[in-house]
C-alpha positions, 0 to 999 in steps of 0.5 A: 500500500502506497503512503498516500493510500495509506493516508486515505484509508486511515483518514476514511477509517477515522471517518468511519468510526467517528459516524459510527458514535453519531446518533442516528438522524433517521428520525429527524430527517424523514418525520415531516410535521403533520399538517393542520388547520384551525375549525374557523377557517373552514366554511361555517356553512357546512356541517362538522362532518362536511369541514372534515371531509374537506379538510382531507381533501385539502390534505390535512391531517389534524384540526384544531377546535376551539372549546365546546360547552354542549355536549351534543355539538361536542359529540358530533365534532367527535363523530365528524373526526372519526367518520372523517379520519381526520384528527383532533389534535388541539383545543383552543381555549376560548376564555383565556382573553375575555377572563384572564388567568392574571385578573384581580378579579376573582369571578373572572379567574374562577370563570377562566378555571372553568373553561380551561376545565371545559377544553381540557374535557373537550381534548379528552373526549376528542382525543386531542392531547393538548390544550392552548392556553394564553396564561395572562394579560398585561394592562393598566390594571395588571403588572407584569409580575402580576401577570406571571405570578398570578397565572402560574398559581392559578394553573399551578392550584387549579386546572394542572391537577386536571390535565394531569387526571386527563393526561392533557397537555397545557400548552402555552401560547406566547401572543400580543399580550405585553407577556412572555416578550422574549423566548428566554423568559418563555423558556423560564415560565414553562420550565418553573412548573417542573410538569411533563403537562406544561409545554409551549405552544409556539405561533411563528407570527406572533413574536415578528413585531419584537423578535424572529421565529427561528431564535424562539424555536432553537430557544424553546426547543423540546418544550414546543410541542404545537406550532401555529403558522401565520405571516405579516408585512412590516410598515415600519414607516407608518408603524403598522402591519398586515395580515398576509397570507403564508410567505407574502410576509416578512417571514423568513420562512426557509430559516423556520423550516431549518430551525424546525429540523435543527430541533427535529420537530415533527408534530402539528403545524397548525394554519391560523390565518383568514378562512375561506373556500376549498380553492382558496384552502386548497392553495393554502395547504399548497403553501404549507407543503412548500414551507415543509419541504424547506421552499418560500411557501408563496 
């Protein structure tokens, strides 16, 4: 053997038995997210079962609801789900803003408790293994340390003991609330509960006035376990901003996508953006397939 293929083959067995000590990435680079879509943005008009048949045609595989207090209306989302092979994967809570977790006011936290109670019910009834929940709101009459304090107890004291019973996830949502304003806090909040039942529940859009979605993901990493998918455009001008439709924002969104796999995220992205027909939707789902393949959806 020559010195030079010598040197070949030690370097080529150095690499060899390096790659043999590397976790196997298989999972990370094969297990796409799974596609969703929120239950207001398909037409009202048509009955549950109809929405989620559409929804399959449209190539979605899970809806998020939003929170249900009759029974009966509950029972047909369920029947529609299973008739349709479409899965329920979330719940969106409905009383979070109207009756923040935060407030001083004690009937409309007891009014919060029960409809977080009513969600997480709903998420076990449906199958769904998470529920958002927004934890509080920062205003005149509520200061930022009130705000985290008084919503970590709440859900602490009062509806953790329930997800726990249900094995529900809580996953909390970072919005326009003047709240969890940077991921690093995010990251503290969820992490000081010490529970396999808090999670984060990250929206892509939400965080683009004040940070970028790729820093909040590499941050938050393994606690995200739902992401919602929205975009907007920047009048830094005249301070102001548009909803916009998937990749006609400001979104990098090739850089989300890279970010997602870095973290080998592989559960439900969730479209929240303006509902309309199947032709519109059906360019919707278009444009969700192209930001998964790692393309500007537009």
């Amino acid at each position: 053997m020559s010195t030079v293929n010598r040197r070949a083959f030690v370097k080529g067995a150095a690499l060899l038995s390096g790659m043999a000590v590397l976790p196997s990435r298989t999972n990370a680079d094969t297990s796409l997210p799974q596609k969703g879509i929120l239950i207001s943005m398909l037409p009202e008009k048509l009955s549950y079962l109809d929405r989620f048949k559409l929804a399959a045609e449209l190539g979605f595989k899970g809806i998020e609801m939003q929170t249900i207090g009759d029974a009966k209306v509950a029972d047909e989302a369920r029947d529609a789900s299973t008739k349709s092979g479409v899965r329920i994967h979330s719940v969106m809570n409905m009383d979070h803003w109207k009756y923040p977790l935060s407030s001083d006011n004690l009937q409309d936290v007891k009014r919060s408790v029960q409809g977080m109670a009513t969600s997480l019910r709903n998420a076990k009834l449906w199958g769904a293994d998470t529920v958002l929940l927004v934890p509080g709101v920062v205003n005149p009459k509520t200061s930022y340390r009130d705000a985290y304090t008084r919503s970590q107890k709440v859900i602490r004291e009062q509806i953790l003991p329930l997800a726990q019973e249900l094995q529900v996830v809580i996953a909390i949502e970072e919005v326009w609330n003047k709240f969890l304003l940077s991921p690093l806090e995010f990251v503290a909040y969820v992490d000081e509960f010490r529970s396999p039942w808090i999670k984060a529940y990250f929206d892509v859009g939400n965080v683009v006035l004040y940070g970028y979605p790729q820093d909040w993901i590499r941050t938050l990493r393994k606690r995200i376990v739902k992401i919602h998918l929205k975009d907007f455009s920047m009048d830094r001008a005249k301070d102001m901003f548009y909803w916009k439709n998937l990749g006609e924002g400001d979104i990098d969104w090739p850089e989300v996508r890279k970010a997602l796999g870095e973290i080998a995220y592989s559960g439900y992205v969730t479209l929240e953006i303006e509902g309309g027909d199947a032709t519109y939707l059906k360019d919707v789902s278009r444009r969700v397939d192209r930001f998964l393949s790692g393309q500007k959806p537009a």
